[in-house]
C-alpha positions as CSV (number, residue, x, y, z in Angstrom):
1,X,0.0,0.0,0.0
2,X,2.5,2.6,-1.3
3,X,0.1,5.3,-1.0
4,X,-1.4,4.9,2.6
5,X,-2.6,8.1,4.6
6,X,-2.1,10.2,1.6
7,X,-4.7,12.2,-0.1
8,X,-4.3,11.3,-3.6
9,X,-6.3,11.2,-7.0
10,X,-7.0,7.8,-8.0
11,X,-8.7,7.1,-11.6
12,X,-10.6,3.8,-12.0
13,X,-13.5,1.8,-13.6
14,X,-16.7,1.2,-12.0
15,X,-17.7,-2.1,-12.5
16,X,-20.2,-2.6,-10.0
17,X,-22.0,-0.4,-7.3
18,X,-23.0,-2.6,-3.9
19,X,-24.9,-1.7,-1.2
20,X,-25.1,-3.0,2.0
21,X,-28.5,-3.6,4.5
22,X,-27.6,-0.4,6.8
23,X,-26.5,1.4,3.4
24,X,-23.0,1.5,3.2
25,X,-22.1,1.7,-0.3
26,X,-19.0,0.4,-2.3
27,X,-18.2,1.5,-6.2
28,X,-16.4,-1.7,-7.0
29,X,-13.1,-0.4,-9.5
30,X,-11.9,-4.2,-9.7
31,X,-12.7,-6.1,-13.2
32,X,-15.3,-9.5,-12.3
33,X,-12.2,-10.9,-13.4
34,X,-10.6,-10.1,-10.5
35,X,-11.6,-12.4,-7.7
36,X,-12.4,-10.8,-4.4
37,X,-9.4,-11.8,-2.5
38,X,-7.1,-10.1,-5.4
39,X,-8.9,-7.1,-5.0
40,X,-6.7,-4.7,-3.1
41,X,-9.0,-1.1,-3.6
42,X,-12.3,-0.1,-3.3
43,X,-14.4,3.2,-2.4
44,X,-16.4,3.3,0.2
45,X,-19.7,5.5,1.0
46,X,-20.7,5.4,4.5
47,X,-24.6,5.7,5.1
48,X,-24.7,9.2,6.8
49,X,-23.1,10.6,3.7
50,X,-25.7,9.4,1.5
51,X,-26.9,12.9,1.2
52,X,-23.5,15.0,0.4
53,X,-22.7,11.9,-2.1
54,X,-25.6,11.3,-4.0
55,X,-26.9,8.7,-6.3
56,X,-24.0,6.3,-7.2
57,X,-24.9,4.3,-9.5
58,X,-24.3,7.1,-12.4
59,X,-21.1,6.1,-11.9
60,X,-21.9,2.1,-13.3
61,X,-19.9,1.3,-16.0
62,X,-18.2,4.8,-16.0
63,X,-14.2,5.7,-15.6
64,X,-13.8,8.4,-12.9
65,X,-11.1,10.5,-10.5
66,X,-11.9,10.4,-6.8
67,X,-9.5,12.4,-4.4
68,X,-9.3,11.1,-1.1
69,X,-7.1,9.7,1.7
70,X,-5.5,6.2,0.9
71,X,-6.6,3.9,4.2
72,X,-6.4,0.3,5.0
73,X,-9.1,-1.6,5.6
74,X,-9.6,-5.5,5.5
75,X,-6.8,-6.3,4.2
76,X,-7.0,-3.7,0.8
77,X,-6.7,0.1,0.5
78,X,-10.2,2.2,0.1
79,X,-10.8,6.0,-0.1
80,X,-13.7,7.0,2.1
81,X,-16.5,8.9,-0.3
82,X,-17.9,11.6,1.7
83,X,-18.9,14.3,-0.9
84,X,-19.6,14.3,-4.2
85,X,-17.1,17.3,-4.6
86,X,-14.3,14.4,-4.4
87,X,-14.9,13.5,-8.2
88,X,-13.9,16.9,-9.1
89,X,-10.9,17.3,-7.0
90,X,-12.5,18.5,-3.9
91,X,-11.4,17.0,-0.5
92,X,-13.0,14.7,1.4
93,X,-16.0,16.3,4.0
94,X,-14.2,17.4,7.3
95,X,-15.2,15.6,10.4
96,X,-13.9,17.0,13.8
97,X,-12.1,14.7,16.0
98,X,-14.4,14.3,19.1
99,X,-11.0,14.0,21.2
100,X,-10.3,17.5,20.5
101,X,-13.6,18.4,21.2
102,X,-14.1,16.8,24.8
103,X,-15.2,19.0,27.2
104,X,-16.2,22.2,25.4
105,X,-19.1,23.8,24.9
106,X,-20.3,26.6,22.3
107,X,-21.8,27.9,25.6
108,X,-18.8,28.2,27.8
109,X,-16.9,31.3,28.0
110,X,-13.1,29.6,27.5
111,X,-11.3,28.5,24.9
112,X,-11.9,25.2,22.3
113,X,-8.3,24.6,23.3
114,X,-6.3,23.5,26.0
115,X,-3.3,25.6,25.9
116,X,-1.7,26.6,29.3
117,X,-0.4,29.6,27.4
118,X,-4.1,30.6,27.7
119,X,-4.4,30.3,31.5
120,X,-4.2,33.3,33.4
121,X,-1.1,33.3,36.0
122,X,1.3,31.1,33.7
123,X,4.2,32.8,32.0
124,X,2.8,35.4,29.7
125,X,1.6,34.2,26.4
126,X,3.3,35.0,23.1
127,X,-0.1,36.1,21.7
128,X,-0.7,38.2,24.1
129,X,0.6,41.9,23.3
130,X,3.4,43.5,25.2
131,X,2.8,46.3,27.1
C-alpha cells in the first residue's frame, strides 16, 4: 500500500455499485475478473453521507477520478467517499475529531483549546501583546 494516509487522486473503472443492508455503499473499480481476494482497492460511501454523495450508480460502467485519503481496511486500501465534490478534486468532507472536542461547549466562555499559554497566572503568552 504505497500510497497509505495520503490524499491522492486515483482514476478507475466502476464495474459494480453494492450496497449494503444499513447502506454502506462500495463503487467496485476491480474487473469481475478479479476475484475478491485479489482485489486490493475499493471506495467506500458510508450511510450518513448518502446525502453530500448522491446517487452512485451514475457512476456504473463509467471511468472516474476520486481524491481522497489512501486507508487500509480489510486487508486492501479504500478512499472513504464523503462528498460528491471528491470527483472533481475537492477534499474529502471534514469531520472533527471528538478527542479535540471533549469537554467544550459553544456555551462556555473559555477556549476550544487547551493551551496553558491561555491560562491566566502562567508565563505570559506569546499572543498576548506586550505592554
Amino acid at each position: 500500500m504505497a500510497h497509505k494516509n495520503k490524499d491522492v487522486c486515483v482514476a478507475a473503472h466502476v464495474y459494480d455499485v453494492v450496497e449494503l443492508a444499513d447502506g454502506t455503499r462500495f463503487l467496485d473499480v476491480c474487473s469481475p475478473e478479479t476475484s475478491d481476494d485479489h482485489c486490493r482497492f475499493t471506495v467506500m460511501s458510508a450511510n450518513e453521507d448518502r446525502k453530500t454523495v448522491g446517487d452512485l450508480s451514475r457512476y456504473l460502467a463509467q471511468d472516474i477520478r476520486i481524491r481522497g485519503v489512501v486507508r487500509p481496511f480489510g486487508g486492501r486500501a479504500e478512499i472513504l467517499l464523503s462528498d460528491a465534490r471528491q470527483f472533481h478534486g475537492g477534499a474529502e468532507k471534514f469531520r472533527p475529531n471528538p478527542a479535540l472536542l471533549h469537554g467544550f461547549s459553544a456555551e462556555d466562555e473559555k477556549p476550544a483549546v487547551n493551551d496553558p499559554a491561555l491560562r491566566s497566572g502562567h508565563h505570559r503568552s506569546v499572543f498576548k501583546s506586550a505592554r
